[in-house]
C-alpha positions as CSV (number, residue, x, y, z in Angstrom):
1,X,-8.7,-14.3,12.9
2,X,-6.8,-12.0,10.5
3,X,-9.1,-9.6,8.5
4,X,-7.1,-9.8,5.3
5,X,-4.7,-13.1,4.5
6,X,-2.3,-13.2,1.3
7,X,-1.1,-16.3,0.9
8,X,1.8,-16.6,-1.9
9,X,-0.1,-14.3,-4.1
10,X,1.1,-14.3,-7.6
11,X,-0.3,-12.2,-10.3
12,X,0.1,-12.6,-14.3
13,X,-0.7,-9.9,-16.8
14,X,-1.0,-10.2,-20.8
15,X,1.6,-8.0,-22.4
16,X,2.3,-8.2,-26.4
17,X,0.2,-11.2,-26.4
18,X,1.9,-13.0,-23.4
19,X,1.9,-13.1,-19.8
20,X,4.4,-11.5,-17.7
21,X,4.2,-12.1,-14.0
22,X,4.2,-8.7,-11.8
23,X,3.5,-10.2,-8.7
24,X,5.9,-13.1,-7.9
25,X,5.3,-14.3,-4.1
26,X,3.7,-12.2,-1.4
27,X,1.8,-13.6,1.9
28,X,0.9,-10.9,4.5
29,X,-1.9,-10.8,6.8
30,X,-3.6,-8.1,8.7
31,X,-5.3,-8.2,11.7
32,X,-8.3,-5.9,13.2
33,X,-7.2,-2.6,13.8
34,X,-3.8,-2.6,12.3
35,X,-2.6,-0.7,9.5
36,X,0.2,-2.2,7.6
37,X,2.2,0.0,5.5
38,X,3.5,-1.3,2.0
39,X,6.7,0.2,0.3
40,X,9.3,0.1,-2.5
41,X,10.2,1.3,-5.6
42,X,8.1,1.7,-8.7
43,X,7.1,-1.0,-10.4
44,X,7.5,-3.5,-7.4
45,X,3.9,-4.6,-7.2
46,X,2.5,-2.6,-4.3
47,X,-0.4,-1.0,-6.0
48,X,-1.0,-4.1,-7.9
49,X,-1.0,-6.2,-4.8
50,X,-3.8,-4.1,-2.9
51,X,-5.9,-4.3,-6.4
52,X,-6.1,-7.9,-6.1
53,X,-7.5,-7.5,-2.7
54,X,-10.7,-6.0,-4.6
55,X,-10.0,-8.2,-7.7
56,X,-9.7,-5.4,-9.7
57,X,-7.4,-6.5,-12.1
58,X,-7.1,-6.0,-15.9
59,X,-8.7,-8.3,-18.1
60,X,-6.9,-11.7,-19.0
61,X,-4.9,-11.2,-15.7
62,X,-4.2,-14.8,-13.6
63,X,-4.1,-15.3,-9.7
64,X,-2.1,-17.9,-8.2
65,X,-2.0,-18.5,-4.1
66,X,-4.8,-16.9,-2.5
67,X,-6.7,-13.6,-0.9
68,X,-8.7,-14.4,1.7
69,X,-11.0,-11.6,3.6
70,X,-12.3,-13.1,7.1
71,X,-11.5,-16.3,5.9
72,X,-13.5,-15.9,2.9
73,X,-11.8,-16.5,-0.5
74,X,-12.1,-13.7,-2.7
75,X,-10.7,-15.2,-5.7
76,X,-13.6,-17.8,-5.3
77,X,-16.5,-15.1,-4.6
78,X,-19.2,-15.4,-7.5
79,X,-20.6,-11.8,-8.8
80,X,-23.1,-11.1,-6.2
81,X,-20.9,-12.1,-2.9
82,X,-18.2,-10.1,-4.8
83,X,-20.2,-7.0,-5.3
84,X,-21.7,-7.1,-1.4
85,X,-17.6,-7.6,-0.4
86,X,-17.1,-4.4,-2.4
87,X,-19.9,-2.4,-0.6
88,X,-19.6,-3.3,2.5
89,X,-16.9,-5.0,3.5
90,X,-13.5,-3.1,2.2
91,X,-13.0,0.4,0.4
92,X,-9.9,1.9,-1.6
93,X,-8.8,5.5,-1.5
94,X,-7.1,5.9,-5.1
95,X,-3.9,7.9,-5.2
96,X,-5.3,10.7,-8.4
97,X,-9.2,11.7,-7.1
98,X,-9.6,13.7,-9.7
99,X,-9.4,10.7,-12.1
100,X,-11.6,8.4,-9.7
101,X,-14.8,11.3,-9.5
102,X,-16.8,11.6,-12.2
103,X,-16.5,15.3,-13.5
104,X,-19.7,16.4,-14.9
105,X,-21.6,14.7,-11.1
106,X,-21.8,16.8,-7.7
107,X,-20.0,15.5,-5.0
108,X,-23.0,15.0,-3.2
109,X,-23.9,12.0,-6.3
110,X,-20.4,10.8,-5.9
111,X,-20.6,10.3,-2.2
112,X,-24.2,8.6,-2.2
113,X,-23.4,6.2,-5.0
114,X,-22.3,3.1,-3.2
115,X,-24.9,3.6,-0.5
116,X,-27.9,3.8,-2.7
117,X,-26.3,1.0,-5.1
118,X,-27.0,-1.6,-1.9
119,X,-30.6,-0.1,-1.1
120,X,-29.8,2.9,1.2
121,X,-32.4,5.5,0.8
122,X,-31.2,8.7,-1.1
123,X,-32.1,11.2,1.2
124,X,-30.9,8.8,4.2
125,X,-27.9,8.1,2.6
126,X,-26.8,12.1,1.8
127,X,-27.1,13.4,5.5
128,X,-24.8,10.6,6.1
129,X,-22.0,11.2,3.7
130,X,-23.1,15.2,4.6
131,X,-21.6,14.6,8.3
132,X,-18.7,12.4,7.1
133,X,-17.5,15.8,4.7
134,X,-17.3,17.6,8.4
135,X,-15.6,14.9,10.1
136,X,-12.8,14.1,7.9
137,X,-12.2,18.1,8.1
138,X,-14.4,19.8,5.1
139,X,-15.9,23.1,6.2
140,X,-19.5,24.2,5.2
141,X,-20.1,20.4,3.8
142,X,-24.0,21.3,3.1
143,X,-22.5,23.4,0.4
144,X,-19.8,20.9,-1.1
145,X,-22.4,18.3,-1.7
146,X,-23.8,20.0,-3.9
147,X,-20.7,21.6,-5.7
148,X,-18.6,20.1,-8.8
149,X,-14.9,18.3,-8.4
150,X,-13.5,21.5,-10.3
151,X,-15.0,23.4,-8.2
152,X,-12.5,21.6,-5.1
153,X,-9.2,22.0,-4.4
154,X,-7.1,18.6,-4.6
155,X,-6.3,18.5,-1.0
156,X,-10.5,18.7,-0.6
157,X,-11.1,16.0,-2.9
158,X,-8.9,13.7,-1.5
159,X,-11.0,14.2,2.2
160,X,-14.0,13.7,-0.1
161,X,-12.3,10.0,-1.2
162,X,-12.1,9.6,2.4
163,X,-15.5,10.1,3.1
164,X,-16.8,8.2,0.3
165,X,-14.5,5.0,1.8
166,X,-15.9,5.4,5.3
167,X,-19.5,5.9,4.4
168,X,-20.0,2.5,3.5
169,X,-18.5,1.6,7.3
170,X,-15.9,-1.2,5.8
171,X,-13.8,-3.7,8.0
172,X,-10.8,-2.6,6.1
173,X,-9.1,-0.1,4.3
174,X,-7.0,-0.4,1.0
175,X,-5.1,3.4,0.7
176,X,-3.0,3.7,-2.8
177,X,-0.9,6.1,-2.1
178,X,-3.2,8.7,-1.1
179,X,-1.2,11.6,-1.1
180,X,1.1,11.7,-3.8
181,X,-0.4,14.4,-5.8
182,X,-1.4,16.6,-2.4
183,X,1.9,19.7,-1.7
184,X,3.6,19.0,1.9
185,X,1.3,20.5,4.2
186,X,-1.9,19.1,2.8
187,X,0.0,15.7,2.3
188,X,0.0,15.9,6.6
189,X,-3.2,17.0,7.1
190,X,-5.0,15.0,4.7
191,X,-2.8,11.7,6.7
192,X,-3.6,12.9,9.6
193,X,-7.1,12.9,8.8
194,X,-7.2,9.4,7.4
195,X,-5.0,8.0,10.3
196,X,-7.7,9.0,13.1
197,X,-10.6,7.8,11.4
198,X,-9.1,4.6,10.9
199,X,-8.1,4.6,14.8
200,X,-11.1,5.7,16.1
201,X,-13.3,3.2,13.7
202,X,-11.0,-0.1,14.9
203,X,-10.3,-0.7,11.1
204,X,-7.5,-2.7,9.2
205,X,-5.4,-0.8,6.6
206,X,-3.4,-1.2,3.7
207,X,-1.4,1.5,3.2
208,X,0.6,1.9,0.1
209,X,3.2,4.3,-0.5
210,X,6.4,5.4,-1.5
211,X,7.1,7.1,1.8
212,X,9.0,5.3,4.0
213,X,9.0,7.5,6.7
214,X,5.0,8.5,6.6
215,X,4.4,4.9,6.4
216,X,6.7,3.9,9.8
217,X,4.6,7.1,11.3
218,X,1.4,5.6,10.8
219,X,1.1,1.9,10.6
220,X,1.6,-0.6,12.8
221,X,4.4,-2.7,10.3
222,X,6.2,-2.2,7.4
223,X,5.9,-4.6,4.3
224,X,9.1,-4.2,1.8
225,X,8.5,-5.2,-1.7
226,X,10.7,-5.2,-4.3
227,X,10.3,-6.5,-8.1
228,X,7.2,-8.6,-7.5
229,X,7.9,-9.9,-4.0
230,X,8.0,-9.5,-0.5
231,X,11.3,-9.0,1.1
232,X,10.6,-7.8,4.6
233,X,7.8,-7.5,6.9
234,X,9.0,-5.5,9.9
235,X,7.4,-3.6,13.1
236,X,7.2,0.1,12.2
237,X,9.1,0.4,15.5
238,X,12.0,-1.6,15.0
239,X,12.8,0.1,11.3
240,X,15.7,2.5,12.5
241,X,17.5,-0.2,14.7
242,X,16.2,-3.6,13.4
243,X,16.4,-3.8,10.0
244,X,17.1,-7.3,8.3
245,X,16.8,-6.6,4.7
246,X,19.8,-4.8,2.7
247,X,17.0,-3.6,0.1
248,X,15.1,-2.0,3.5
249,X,18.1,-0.8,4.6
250,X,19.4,1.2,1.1
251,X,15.6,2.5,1.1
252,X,16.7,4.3,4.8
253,X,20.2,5.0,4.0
254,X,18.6,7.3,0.8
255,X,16.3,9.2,2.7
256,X,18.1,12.9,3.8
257,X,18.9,13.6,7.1
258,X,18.5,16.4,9.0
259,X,21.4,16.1,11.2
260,X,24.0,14.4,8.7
261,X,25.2,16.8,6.1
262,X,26.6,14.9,3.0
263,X,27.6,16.2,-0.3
264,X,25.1,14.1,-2.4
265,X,23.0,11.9,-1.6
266,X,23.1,8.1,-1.3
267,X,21.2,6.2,-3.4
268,X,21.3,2.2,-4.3
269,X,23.1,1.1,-7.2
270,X,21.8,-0.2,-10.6
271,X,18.4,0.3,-11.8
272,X,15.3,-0.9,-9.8
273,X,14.5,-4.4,-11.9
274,X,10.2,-5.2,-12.9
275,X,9.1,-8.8,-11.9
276,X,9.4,-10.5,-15.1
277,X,13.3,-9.6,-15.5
278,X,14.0,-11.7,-12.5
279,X,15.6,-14.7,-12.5
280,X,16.3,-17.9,-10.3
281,X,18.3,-15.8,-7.2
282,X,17.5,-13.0,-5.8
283,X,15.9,-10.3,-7.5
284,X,18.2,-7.6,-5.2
285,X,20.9,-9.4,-5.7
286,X,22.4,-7.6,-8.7
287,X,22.1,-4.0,-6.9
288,X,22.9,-5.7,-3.4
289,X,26.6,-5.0,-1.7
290,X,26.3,-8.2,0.0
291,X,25.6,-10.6,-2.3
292,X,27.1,-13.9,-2.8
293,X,26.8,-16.9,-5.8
294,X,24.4,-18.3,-3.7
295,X,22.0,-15.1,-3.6
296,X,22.3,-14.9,-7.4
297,X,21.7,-19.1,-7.6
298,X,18.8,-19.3,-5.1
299,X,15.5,-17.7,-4.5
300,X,15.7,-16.9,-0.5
301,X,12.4,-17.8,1.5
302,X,10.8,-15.6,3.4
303,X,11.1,-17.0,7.4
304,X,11.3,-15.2,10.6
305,X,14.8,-13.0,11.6
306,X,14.5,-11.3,14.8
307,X,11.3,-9.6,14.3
308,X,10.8,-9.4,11.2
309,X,10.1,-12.0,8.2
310,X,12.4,-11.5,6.0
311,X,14.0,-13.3,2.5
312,X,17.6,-12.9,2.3
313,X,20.0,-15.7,2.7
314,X,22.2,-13.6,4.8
315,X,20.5,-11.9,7.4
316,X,21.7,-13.3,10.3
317,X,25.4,-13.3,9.3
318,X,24.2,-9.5,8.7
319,X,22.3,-9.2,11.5
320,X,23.4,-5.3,13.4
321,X,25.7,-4.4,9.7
322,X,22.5,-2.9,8.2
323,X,22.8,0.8,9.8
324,X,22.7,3.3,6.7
325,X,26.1,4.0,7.3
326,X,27.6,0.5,6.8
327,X,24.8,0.5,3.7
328,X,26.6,3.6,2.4
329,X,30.3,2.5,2.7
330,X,29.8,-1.3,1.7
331,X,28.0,0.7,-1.5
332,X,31.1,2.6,-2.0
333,X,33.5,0.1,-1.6
């Protein structure tokens, strides 16, 4: 049994007095011990997506299709199954700690928090999340417990939202974008970090990011999303040579290569489009070199291609065209 199930997730917000759907259509599962990575621009509902997971979403939002941890609907959890979920079950490393610690508490308060709030004792409780600070790679950790956030660099206080996720020993792991704010080098360490705690505790992961390439390095598969859906689900290993996705494959063709030397950079064409612009097609299709009437008529399904799931009416006809070079002259032509 899957640890996490979406099932044609669809999420409404109220903007201006009206709702305006961000999520259109995602269904993704995750089993123990696997980390799926979820990418795209911004604005196409990956951060959104894992807050549902948690059912933190703003007030007045609506859920269509379903979340289901272990089986269990989350959408249908009253207040006190829904708190014990949220301490025990799943944690979520935000992508800004510094706006998720509370400023004027010791780390040492932060850490304990969740622990004490389901009936850990105190003093239990801090020689736990004490030993965690040493294990995901904080030095002198009897003396950080009892220091400030300021008082941390950021790099730090992302291993301290780290420890605070792990302390409470969840099945799975929701990771917004973790190291966004973090320079290069601590960006590596910090993943590095997160990635064999998660190995060496058999748990599930949601990893969001705008990385392509940290994602294929550390999860197991790749989710695509773009403007409130889900366009490909593909094996991290099959990203560089079995792409079915045009939208996947203009995300590769923009990284930079270290071997190719170009004069500027590729990059896809048109502007990335939020889920409520989107219309009865498909929501690539007006940036998308191989669209047809029919992709900008007809919302594609998501069904299996090769070894990925993918929604694009073309892909087998496309099937081996979608190497960042063909991406990259079709885009030109």
């Amino acid at each position: 049994m899957s640890v996490l199930d979406l099932e044609h997730l669809a999420v409404d917000l109220p903007v201006e007095g009206r709702l305006r759907r961000v999520i259109h259509d995602v269904t993704l599962s995750i089993a123990q011990g696997e980390a799926v990575g979820v990418v795209g621009e911004s604005g196409a509902g990956k951060s959104m997506t894992s807050r549902a997971v948690l059912r933190l979403l703003p007030h007045g939002a609506t859920v269509e299709g379903e979340v289901r941890f272990e089986g269990r609907s989350v959408m249908a959890m009253d207040r006190t199954a829904l708190r014990d979920y949220r301490l025990s079950d799943v944690a979520m490393i935000f992508q800004d700690p510094r706006a998720h610690i509370n400023p004027v508490r010791t780390v040492g308060d932060f850490l304990v928090e969740a622990l004490v709030e389901r009936g850990d004792a105190k003093a239990d409780a801090l020689r736990v999340v004490t030993a965690l600070l040493g294990v995901v790679g904080i030095s002198d950790p009897q003396r950080r417990v009892k220091q400030y956030p300021h008082e941390l660099s950021g790099g730090m206080l992302q291993r301290v939202m780290i420890a605070s996720a792990l302390a409470i020993e969840p099945k799975l792991l929701l990771a917004d974008e973790p190291t966004t704010a973090l320079d290069v080098t601590t960006q590596s360490d910090v993943m590095v970090s997160l990635d064999t705690q998660r190995r060496e505790r058999g748990l599930a992961m949601l990893f969001v990011t705008h990385d392509l390439e940290l994602a294929a390095a550390v999860c197991d598969r790749i989710a695509v999303m773009y403007a409130g859906f889900l366009v490909e689900d593909i094996p991290a290993s099959q990203l560089h040579r079995g792409v079915q996705h045009p939208y996947t494959a203009g995300l590769l063709a923009s990284r930079p290569s270290p071997t190719v030397r170009e004069r500027r950079l590729f990059a896809i064409a048109g502007r990335p489009l939020s889920a409520y612009e989107v219309g009865d097609g498909c929501g690539f299709a007006s940036r998308c070199a191989f669209a047809n009437d029919r992709c900008r008529s007809e919302r594609p399904a998501l069904r299996v291609v090769g070894a990925s799931r993918v929604a694009c009416h073309r892909s087998e006809e496309l099937s081996g065209q979608l190497s960042s070079h063909n991406i990259r002259e079709a885009t030109h032509d």
